[in-house]
C-alpha positions as CSV (number, residue, x, y, z in Angstrom):
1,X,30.8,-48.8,-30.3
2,X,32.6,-51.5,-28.2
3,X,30.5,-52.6,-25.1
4,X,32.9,-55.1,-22.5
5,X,30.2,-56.2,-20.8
6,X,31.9,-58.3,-18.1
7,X,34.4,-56.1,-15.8
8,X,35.2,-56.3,-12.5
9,X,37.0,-52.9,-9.9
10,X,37.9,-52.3,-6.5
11,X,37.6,-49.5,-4.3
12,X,41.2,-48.1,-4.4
13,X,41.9,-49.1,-0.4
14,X,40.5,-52.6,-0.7
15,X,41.6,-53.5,-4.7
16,X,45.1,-54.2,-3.7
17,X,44.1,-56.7,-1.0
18,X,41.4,-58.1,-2.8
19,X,43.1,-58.7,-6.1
20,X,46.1,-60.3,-4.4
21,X,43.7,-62.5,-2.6
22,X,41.5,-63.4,-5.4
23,X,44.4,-63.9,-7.7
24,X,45.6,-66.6,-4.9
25,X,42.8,-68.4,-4.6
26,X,42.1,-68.7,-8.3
27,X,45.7,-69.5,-9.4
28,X,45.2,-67.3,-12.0
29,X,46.7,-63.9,-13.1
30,X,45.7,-60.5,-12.9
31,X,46.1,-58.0,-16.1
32,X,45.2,-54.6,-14.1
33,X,45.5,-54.1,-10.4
34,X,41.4,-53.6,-9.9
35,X,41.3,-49.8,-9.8
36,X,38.6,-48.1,-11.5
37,X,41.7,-45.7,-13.4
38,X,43.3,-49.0,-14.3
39,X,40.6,-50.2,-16.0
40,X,39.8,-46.7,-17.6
41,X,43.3,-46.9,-19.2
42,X,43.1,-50.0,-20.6
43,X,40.1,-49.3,-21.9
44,X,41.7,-46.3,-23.6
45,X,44.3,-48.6,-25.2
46,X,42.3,-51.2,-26.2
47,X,39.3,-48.8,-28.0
48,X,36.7,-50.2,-25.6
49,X,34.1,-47.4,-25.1
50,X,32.3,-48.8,-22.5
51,X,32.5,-51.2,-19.7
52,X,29.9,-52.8,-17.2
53,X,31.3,-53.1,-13.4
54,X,29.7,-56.2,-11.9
55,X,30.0,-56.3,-8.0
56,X,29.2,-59.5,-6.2
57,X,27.4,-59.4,-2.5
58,X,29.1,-62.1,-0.6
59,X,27.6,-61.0,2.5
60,X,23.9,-59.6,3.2
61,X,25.4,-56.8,5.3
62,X,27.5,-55.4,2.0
63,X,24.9,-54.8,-0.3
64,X,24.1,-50.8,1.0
65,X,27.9,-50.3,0.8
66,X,28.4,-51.8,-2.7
67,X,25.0,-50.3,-4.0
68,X,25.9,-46.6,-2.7
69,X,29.4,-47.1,-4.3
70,X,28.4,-47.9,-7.8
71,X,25.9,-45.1,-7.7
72,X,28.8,-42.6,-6.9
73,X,31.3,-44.7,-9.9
74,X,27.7,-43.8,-12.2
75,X,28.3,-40.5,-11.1
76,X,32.1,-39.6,-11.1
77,X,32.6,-42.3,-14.2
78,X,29.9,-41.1,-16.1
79,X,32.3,-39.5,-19.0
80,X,34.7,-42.2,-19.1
81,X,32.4,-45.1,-19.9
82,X,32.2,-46.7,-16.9
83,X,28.5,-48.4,-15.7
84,X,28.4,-50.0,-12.4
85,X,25.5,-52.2,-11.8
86,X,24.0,-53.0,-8.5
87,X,24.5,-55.9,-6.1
88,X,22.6,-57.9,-3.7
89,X,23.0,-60.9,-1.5
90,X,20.0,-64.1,-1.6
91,X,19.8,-63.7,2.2
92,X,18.5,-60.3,1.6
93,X,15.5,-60.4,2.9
94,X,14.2,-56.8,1.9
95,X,15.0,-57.9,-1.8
96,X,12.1,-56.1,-3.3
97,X,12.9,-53.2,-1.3
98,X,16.7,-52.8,-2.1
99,X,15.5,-54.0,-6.4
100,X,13.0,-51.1,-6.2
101,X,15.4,-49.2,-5.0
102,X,18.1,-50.0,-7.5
103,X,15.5,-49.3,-10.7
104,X,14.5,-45.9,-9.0
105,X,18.4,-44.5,-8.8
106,X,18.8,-45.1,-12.5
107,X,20.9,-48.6,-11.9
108,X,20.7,-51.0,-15.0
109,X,21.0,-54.8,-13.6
110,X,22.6,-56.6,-10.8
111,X,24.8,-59.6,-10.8
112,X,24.4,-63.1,-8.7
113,X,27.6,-65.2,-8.2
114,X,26.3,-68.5,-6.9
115,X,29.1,-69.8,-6.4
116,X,30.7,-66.9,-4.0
117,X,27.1,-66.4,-2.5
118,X,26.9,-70.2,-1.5
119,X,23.3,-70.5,-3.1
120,X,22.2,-72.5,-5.9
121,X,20.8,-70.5,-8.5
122,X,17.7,-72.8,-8.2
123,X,17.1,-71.9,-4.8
124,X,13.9,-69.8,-4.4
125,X,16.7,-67.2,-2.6
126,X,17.6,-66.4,-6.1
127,X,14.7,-66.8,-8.1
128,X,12.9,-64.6,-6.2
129,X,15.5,-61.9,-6.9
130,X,15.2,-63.0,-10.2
131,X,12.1,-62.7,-10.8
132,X,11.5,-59.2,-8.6
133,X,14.5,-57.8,-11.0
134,X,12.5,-58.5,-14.0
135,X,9.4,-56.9,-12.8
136,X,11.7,-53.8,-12.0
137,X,13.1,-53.9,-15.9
138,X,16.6,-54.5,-14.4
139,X,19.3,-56.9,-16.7
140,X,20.1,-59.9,-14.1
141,X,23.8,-61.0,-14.6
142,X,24.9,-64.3,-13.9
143,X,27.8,-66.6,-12.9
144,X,26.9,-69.7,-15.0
145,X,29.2,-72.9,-15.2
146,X,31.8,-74.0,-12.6
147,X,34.4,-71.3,-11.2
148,X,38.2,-71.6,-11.5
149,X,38.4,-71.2,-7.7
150,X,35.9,-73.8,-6.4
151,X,36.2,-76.6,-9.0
152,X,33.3,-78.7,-8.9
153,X,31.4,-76.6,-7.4
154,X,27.3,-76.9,-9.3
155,X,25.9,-73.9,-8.0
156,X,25.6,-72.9,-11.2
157,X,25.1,-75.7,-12.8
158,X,23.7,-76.0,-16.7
159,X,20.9,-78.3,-15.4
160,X,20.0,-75.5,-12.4
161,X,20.3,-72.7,-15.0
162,X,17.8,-74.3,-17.4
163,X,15.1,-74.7,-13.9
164,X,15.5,-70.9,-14.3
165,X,14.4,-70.7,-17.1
166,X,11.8,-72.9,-17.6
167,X,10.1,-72.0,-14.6
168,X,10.5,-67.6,-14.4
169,X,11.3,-67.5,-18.4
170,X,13.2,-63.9,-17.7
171,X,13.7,-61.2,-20.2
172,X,16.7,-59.8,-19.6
173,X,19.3,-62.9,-18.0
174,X,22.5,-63.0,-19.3
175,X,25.0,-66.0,-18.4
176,X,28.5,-64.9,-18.1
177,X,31.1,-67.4,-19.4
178,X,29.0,-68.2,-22.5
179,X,26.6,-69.8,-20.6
180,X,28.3,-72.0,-18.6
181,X,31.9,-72.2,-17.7
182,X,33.6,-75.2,-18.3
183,X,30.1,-77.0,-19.6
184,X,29.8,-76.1,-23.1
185,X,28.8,-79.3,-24.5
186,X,26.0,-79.1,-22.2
187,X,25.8,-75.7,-22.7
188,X,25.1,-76.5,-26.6
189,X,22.4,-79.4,-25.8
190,X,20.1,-77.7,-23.0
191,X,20.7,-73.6,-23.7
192,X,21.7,-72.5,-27.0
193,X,18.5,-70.8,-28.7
194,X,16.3,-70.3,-25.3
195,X,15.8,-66.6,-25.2
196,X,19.1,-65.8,-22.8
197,X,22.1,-63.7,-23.5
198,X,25.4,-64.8,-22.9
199,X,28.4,-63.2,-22.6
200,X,32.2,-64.4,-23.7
201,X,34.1,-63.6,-20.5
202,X,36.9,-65.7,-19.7
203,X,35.8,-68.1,-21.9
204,X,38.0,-67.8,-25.3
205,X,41.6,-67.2,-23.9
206,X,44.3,-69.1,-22.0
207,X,44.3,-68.8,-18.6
208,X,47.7,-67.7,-16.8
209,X,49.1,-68.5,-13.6
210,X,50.3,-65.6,-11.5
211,X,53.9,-66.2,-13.0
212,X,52.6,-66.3,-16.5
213,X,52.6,-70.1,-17.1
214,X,50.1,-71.4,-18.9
215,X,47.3,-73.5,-17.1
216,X,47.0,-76.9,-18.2
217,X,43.6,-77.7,-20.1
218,X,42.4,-80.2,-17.6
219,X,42.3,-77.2,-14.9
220,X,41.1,-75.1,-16.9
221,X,39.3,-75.5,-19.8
222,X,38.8,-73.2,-22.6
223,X,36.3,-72.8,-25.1
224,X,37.3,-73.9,-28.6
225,X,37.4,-71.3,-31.4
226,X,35.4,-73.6,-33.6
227,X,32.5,-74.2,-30.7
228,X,32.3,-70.8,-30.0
229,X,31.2,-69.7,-33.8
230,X,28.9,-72.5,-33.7
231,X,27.3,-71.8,-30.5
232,X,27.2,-67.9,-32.0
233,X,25.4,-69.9,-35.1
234,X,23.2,-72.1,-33.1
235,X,21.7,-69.2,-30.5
236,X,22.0,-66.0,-32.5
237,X,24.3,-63.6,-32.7
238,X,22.2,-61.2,-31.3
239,X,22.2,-63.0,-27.9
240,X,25.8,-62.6,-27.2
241,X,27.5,-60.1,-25.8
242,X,31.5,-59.2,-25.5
243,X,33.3,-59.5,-22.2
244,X,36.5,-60.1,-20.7
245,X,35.9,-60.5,-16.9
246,X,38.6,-57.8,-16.5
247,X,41.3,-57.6,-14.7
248,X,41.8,-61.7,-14.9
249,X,41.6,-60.9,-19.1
250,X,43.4,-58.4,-21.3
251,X,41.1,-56.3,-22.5
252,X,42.9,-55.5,-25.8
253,X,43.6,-59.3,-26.0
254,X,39.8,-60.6,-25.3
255,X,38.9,-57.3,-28.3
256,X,41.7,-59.0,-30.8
257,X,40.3,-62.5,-30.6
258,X,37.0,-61.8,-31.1
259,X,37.2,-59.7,-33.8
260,X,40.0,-62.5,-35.5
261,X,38.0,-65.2,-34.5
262,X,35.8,-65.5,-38.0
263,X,33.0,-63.6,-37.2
264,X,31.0,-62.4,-40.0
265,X,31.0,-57.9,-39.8
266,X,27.5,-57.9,-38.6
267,X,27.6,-60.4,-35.9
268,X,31.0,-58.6,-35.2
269,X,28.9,-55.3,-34.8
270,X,26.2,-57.3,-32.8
271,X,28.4,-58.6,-30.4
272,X,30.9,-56.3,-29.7
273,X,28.1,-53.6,-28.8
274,X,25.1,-53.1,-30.4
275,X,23.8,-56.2,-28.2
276,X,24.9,-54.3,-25.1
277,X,23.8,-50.4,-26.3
278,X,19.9,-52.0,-26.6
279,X,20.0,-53.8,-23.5
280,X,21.7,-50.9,-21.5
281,X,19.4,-48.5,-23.3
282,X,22.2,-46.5,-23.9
């Protein structure tokens, strides 16, 4: 089973718009054009049997729209592999209400973006979430490191993310970008081997302008093929979990470098989705 545990769709009416505009703002290029089909054929090409839809809440009044629409994906999905997990904004003030809710209609986890929210992941905003979403067994997905579109920007910051930690000690966190886009030395010194998951979204391959050209390092930096299998060493290979951040990776691209990238056949298995199938309960 191969679990990409780091995807991203659009309504059909809004994914044109919203890709375009996202791909702007980034600088970056899109593989897919951020319809739910899209992403079911690539999926089909690339063997991936399953793939986790993270929406992000960058407004308190979206969160009922978002939530209701990834219970109908669950729904009309279902067959094809597709699991949408919930969203909610740190300005939320019925957070317990809406989490509650979320557990109750069968959704898995929820994902914070920081960054896009405008809240540091330290702020009691999101720790409260945080901590509400453990109580209610749900997977808590996180933006962790700096984001291609907002350089500089520490919402997310390794230092922020390790206050998390030590102070709410959650079960079931996972840091998207293996723990910390862009801060992987730090990454390696304050997270590796604390009981987190992390995920290898957008971390491992270059990163493409919208006309194809490769981004220079110092814009964006990747992850080194050699630090990655040492921080897979360091924290346990049964804390990491595939992902491509699809459509801004190639799916089948993101699948070919992991399983070329040295791994050992049962880390391999671990990571690419027997990780995911125990944490999804699937």
């Amino acid at each position: 089973m191969v679990v990409d545990f780091h995807t991203h769709t659009f309504p059909e009416a809004l994914a044109e718009y919203a890709i375009a505009k996202l791909a702007k703002s980034a600088g970056v290029k899109n593989y897919l054009n951020g319809t739910m089909d899209a992403l079911c054929a690539s999926m089909e090409t690339a063997g991936i049997d399953y793939s986790i839809l993270l929406p992000v809440v960058t407004r308190p009044g979206q969160q009922e729209t978002i939530n209701r629409t990834s219970l109908e994906i669950n729904e009309k999905y279902k067959e094809k592999g597709l699991i949408s997990f919930g969203g909610i904004h740190p300005d939320n003030e019925a957070y317990r209400q809406i989490l509650c809710g979320l557990a109750r209609e069968g959704i898995k986890g929820i994902k914070l973006h920081p960054v896009f929210q405008k809240t540091n992941i330290d702020d009691i905003r999101c720790l409260r979430i945080i901590e509400c979403a453990c109580e209610n067994d749900l997977i808590v997905v996180v933006h962790a490191g700096y984001d291609v579109s907002y350089p500089g920007a520490d919402y997310s910051s390794v230092s922020r993310i390790v206050s998390v930690i030590d102070t709410l000690k959650p079960r079931k966190l996972v840091l998207a970008h293996m723990g910390g886009w862009g801060c992987w030395n730090e990454v390696e010194q304050s997270i590796i081997g604390r009981n987190v998951y992390m995920d290898t979204s957008f971390s491992l391959l270059p990163i493409l302008t919208a006309s194809g050209a490769m981004r220079s390092p110092q814009e964006t930096p990747l992850l080194s093929r050699k630090q990655f299998l040492r921080m897979v060493e360091k924290h346990g290979a049964n804390k990491i979990l595939f992902g491509t951040d699809s459509p801004w990776s190639d799916q089948k691209e993101a699948l070919t470098f992991i399983k070329e990238s040295g791994l050992g056949k049962k880390d391999l298995s671990l990571i690419l989705g027997s990780n995911a199938s125990e944490l999804l309960k699937l």
